[in-house]
N, CA, C and O of each residue as an XYZ file, in Angstrom:
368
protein
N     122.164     75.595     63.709
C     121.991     76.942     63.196
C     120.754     77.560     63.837
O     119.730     76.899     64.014
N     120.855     78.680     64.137
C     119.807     79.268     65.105
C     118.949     80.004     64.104
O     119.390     80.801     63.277
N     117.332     79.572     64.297
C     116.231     80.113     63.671
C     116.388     82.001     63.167
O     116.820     82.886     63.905
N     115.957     82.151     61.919
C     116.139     83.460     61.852
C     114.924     83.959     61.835
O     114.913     84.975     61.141
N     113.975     83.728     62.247
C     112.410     83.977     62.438
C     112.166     84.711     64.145
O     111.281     85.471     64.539
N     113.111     84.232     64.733
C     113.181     84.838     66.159
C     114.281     85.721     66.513
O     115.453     85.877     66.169
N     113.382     86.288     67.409
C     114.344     87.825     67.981
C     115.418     87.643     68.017
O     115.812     86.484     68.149
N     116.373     88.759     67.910
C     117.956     88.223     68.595
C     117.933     87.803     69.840
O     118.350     86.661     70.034
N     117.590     88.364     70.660
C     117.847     87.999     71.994
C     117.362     86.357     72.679
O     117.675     85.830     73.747
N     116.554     85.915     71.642
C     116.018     84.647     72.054
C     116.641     83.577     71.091
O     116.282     82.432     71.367
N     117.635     83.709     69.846
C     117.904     82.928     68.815
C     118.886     81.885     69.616
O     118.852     80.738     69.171
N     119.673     82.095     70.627
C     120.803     80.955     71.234
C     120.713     80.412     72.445
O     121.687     79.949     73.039
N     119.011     80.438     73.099
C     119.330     79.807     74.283
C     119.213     78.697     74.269
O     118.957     78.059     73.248
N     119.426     78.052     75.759
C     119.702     76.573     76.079
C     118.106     76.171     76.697
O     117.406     76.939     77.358
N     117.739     74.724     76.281
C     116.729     74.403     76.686
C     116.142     74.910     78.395
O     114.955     75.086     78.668
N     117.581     75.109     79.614
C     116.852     75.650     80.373
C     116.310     76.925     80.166
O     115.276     77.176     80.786
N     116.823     77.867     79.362
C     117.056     78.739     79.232
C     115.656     79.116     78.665
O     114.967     79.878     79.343
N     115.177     78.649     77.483
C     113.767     78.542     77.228
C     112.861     77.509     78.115
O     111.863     78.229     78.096
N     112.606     76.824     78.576
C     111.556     76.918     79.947
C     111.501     77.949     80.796
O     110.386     78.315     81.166
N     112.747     78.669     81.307
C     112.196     79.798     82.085
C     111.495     80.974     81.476
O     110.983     81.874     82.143
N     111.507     80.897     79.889
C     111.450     82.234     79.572
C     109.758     81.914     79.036
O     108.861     82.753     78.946
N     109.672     80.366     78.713
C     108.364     79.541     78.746
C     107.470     80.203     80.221
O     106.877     81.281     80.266
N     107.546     79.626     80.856
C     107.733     79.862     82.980
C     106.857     81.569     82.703
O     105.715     82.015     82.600
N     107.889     81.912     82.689
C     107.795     83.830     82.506
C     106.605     84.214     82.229
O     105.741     84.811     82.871
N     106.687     83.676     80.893
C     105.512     84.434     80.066
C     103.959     84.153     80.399
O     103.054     84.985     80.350
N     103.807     82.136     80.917
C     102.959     81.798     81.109
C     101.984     82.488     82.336
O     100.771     82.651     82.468
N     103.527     82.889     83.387
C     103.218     83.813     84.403
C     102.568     85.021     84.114
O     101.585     85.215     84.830
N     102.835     85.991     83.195
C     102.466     87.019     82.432
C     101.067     86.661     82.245
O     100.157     87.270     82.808
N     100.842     85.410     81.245
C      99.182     85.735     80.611
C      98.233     85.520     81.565
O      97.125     86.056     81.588
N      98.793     84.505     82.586
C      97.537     84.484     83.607
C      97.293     85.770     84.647
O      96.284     85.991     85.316
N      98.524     86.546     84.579
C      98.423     88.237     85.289
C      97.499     88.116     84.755
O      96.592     87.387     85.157
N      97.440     89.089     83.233
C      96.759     89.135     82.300
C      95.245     89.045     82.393
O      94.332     89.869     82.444
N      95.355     87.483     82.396
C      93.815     87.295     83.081
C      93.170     87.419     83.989
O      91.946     87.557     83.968
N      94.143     87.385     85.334
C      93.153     88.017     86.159
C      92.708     89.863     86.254
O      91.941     90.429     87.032
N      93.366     90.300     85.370
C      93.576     92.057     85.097
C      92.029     92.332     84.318
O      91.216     93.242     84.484
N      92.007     90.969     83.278
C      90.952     91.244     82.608
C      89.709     90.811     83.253
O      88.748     91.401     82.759
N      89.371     89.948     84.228
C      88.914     89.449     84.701
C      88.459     90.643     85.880
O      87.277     90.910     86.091
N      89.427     91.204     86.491
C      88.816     92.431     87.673
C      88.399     93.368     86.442
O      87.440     94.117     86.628
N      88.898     93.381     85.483
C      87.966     94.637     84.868
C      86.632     94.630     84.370
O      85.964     95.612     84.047
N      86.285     93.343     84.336
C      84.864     93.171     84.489
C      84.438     93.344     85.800
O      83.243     93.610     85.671
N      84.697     93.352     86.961
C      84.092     93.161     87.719
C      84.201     94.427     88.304
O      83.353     94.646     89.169
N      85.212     95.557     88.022
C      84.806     96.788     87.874
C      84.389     97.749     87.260
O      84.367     98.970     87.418
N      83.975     96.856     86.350
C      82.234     97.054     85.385
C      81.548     97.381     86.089
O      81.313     98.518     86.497
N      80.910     95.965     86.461
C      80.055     95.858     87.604
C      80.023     96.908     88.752
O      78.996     97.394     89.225
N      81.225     97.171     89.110
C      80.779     98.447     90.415
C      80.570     99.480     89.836
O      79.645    100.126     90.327
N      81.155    100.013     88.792
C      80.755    101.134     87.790
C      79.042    101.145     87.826
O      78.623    102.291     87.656
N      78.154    100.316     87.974
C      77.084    100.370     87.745
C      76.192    100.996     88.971
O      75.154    101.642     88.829
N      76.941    100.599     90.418
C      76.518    100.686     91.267
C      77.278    102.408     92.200
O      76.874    102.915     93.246
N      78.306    102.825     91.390
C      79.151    103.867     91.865
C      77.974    105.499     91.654
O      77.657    106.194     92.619
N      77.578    105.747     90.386
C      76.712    106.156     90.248
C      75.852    106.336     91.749
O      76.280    106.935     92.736
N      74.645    105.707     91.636
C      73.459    105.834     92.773
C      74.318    105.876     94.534
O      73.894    106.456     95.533
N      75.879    104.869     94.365
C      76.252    105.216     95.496
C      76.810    106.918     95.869
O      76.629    107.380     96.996
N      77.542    107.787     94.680
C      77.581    109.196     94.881
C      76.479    109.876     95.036
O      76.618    111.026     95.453
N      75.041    109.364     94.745
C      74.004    109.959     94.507
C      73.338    110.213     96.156
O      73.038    111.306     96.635
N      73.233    109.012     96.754
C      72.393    108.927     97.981
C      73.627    108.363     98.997
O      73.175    108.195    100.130
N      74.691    108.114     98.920
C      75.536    107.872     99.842
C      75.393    109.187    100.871
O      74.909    110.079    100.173
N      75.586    109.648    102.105
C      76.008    110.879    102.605
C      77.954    111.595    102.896
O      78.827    110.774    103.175
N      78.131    112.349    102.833
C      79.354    112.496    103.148
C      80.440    112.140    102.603
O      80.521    112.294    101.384
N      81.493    111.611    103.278
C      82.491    110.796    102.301
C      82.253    109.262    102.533
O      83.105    108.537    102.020
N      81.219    108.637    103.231
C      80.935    107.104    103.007
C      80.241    107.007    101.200
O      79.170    107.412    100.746
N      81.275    106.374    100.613
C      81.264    106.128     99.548
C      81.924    104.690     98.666
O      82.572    104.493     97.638
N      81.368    103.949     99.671
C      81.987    102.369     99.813
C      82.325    101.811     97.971
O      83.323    101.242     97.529
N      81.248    102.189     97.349
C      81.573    101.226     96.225
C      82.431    102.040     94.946
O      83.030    101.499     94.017
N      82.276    103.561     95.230
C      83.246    104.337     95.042
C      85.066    104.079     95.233
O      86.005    104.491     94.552
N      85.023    103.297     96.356
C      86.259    103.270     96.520
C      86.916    102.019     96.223
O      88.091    101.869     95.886
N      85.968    101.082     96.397
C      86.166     99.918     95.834
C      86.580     99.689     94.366
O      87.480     98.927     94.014
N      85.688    100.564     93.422
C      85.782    100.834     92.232
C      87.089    101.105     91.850
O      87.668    100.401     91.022
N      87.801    102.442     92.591
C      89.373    103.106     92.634
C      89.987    101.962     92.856
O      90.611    101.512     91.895
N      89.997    101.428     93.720
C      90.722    100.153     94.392
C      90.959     98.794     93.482
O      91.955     98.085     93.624
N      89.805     98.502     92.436
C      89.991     97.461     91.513
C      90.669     98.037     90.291
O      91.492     97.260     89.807
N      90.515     99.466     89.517
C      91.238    100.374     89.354
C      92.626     99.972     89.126
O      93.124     99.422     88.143
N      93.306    100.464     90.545
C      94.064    100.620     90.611
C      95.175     99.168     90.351
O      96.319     99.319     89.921
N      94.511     97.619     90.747
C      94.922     96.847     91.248
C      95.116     96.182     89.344
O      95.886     95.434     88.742
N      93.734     97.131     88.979
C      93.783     96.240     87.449
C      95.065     96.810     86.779
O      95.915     96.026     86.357
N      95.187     97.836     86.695
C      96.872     98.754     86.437
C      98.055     97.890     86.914
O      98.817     97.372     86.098
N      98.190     97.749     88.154
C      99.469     97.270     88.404
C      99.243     95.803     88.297
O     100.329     95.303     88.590
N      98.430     94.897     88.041
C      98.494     93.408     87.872
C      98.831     93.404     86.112
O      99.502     92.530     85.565
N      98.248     94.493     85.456
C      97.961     94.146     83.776
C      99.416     95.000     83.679
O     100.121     93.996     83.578
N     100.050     95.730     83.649
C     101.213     96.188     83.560
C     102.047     95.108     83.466
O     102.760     94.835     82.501
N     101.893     94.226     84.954
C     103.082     93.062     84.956
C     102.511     92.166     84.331
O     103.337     91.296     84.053
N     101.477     91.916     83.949
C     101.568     90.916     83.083
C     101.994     91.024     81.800
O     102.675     90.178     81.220
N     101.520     92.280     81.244
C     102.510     92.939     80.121
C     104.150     92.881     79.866
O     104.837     92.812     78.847
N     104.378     92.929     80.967
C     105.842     93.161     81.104
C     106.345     91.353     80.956
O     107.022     90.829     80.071
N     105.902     90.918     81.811
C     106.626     89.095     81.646
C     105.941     88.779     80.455
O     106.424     87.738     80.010
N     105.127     89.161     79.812
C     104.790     88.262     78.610
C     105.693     89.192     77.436
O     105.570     88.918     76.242
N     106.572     90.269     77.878
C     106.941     90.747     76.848
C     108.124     90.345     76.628
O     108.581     90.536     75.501
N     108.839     89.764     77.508
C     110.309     88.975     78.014
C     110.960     90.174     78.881
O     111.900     90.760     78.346
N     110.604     90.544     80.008
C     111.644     91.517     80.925
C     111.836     90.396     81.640
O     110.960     89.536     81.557
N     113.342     90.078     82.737
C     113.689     89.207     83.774
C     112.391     88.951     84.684
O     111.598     89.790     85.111
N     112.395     87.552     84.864
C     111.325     87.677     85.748
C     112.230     87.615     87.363
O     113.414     87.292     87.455
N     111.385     87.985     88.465
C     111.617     88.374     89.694
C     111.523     87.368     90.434
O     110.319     87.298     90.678
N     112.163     86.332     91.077
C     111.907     85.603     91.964
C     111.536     85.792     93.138
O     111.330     84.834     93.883
């Protein structure tokens, strides 16, 4: 008899069936962590973005962009990790 404490969609699978979805998710939290992990560390350039708009000249604005760039990378890594830890197919 299948647990009624769990979702429908997860109440009848087969032991492979839960390792991959095991697999998935585990994949997910370590996204996760590294998402949370660059967002500290674009903390850190946050600190230095400041004085670089300040006295940088022109458009050399190195830690500025770096900043955008971890940004951006923290978005699309923490998204997917969101997504496999939420149960969407994972992508081989």
């Amino acid at each position: 008899m299948a647990k009624s404490s769990l979702p429908d969609e997860t109440r009848n699978l087969t032991p492979g069936q839960v390792a991959a979805l095991a697999k998935r998710r585990d994949v997910g939290h370590t996204f996760l962590a590294l998402a949370a992990q660059l967002a500290l560390i674009a903390v850190v350039f946050l600190a230095w973005v400041g004085r670089d708009l300040t006295y940088s000249l022109g458009w050399k604005h190195p830690l500025l962009y770096y900043f955008i760039l971890a940004l951006i990378i923290v978005a699309i890594v923490g998204a997917a990790g969101f997504l496999l830890r939420r149960g969407t197919p994972h992508i081989d």
